[in-house]
C-alpha positions in Angstrom: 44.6 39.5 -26.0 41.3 38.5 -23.6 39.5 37.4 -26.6 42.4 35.4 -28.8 42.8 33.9 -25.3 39.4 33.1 -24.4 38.8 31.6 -27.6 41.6 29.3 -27.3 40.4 28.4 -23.6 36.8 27.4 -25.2 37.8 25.9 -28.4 40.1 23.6 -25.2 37.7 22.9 -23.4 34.5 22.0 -26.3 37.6 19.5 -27.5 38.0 18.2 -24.0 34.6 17.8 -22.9 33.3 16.3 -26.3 35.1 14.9 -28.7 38.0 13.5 -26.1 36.2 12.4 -23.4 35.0 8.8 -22.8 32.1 7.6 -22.6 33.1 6.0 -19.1 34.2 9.2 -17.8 30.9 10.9 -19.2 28.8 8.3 -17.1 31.2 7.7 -13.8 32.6 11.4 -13.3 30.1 12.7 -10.5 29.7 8.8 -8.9 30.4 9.3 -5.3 33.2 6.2 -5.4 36.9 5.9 -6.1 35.2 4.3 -9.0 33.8 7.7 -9.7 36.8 10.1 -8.6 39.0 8.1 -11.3 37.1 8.7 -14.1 36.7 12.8 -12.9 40.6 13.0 -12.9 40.8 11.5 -16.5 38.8 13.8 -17.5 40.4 16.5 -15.1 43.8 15.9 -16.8 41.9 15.8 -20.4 41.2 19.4 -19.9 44.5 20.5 -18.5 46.5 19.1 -21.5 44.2 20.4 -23.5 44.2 23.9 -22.5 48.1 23.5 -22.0 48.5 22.7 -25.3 45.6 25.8 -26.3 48.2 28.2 -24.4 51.5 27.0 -26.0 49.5 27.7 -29.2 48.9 31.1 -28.0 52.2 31.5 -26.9 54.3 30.2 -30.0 51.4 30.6 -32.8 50.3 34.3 -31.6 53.1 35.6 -29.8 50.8 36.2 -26.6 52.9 37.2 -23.6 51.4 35.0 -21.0 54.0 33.5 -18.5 54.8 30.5 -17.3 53.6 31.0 -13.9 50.1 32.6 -14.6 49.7 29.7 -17.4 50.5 27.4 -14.4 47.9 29.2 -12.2 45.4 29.3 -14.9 45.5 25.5 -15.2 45.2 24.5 -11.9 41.9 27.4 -11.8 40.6 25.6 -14.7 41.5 22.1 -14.1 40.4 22.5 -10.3 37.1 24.2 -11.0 36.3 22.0 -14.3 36.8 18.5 -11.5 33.9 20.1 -9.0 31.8 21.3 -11.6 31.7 17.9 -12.8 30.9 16.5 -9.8 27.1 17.7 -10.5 26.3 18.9 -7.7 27.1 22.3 -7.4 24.9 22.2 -10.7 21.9 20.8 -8.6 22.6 22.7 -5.8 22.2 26.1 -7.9 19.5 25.0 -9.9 17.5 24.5 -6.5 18.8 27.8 -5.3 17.6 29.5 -8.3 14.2 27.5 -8.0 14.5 25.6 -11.8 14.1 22.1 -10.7 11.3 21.5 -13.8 14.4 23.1 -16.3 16.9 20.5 -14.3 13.9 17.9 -15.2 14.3 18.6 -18.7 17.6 19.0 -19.4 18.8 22.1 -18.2 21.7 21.0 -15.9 24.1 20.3 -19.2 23.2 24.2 -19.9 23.9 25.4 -16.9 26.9 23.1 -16.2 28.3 24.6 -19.6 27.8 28.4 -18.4 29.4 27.8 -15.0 32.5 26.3 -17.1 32.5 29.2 -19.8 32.1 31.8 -16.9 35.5 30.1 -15.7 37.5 30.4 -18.9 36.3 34.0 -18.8 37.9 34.3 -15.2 41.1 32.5 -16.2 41.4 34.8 -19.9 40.6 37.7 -17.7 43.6 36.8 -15.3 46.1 35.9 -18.1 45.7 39.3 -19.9 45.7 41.4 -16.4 49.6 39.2 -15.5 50.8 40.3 -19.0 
């Protein structure tokens, strides 16, 4: 069950954060405006029907037992976590922390902002097949 789940969450979220988002909410997502905050939620609520939709295909398609209420929490985990990720700088923040500022130079921060989004799909599959 983790790993029909988890591919559904990913297969969610690479349709959400490519194909489906904007490029206004690709540029204006981590600007520090209401300007900014707009476009985050858009892509915020991009990702929760997307994975909604990923879990009712689970549901219906797979017969998965997942419930309404840990669907529910799952979303918000995922739709809350994927808004401050994109905000960027939790990014820069680690990549100081873990002292990789020339990888952040050259394109490192769209690797590591992808890990830190995986790493919360694993969390939420994780979740979904321990409520069942």
């Amino acid at each position: 069950m983790f790993a029909s789940l988890f591919i559904l969450l990913y297969a969610a979220h690479l349709a959400a954060d490519y194909p489906l988002q904007t490029d206004h909410q690709a540029k204006h997502k981590a600007d520090r405006c209401a300007a900014g905050w707009a476009a985050n939620l858009a892509h915020t609520g991009t990702h929760a029907a997307t994975t909604a939709l990923a879990l009712v295909v689970g549901v219906t398609a797979l017969d998965l037992p997942v419930g309404a209420l840990p669907a529910a929490l799952a979303l918000v985990w995922i739709a809350g976590t994927h808004a401050v990720i994109d905000r960027r700088w939790p990014v820069v923040h680690w990549m100081r922390f873990a002292r990789q500022t020339a990888w952040a130079q050259n394109g490192g921060a769209a690797h590591v902002d992808q890990t830190a989004h995986a790493l919360v799909l694993v969390i939420a599959a994780l979740a979904l097949t321990t409520a069942s």
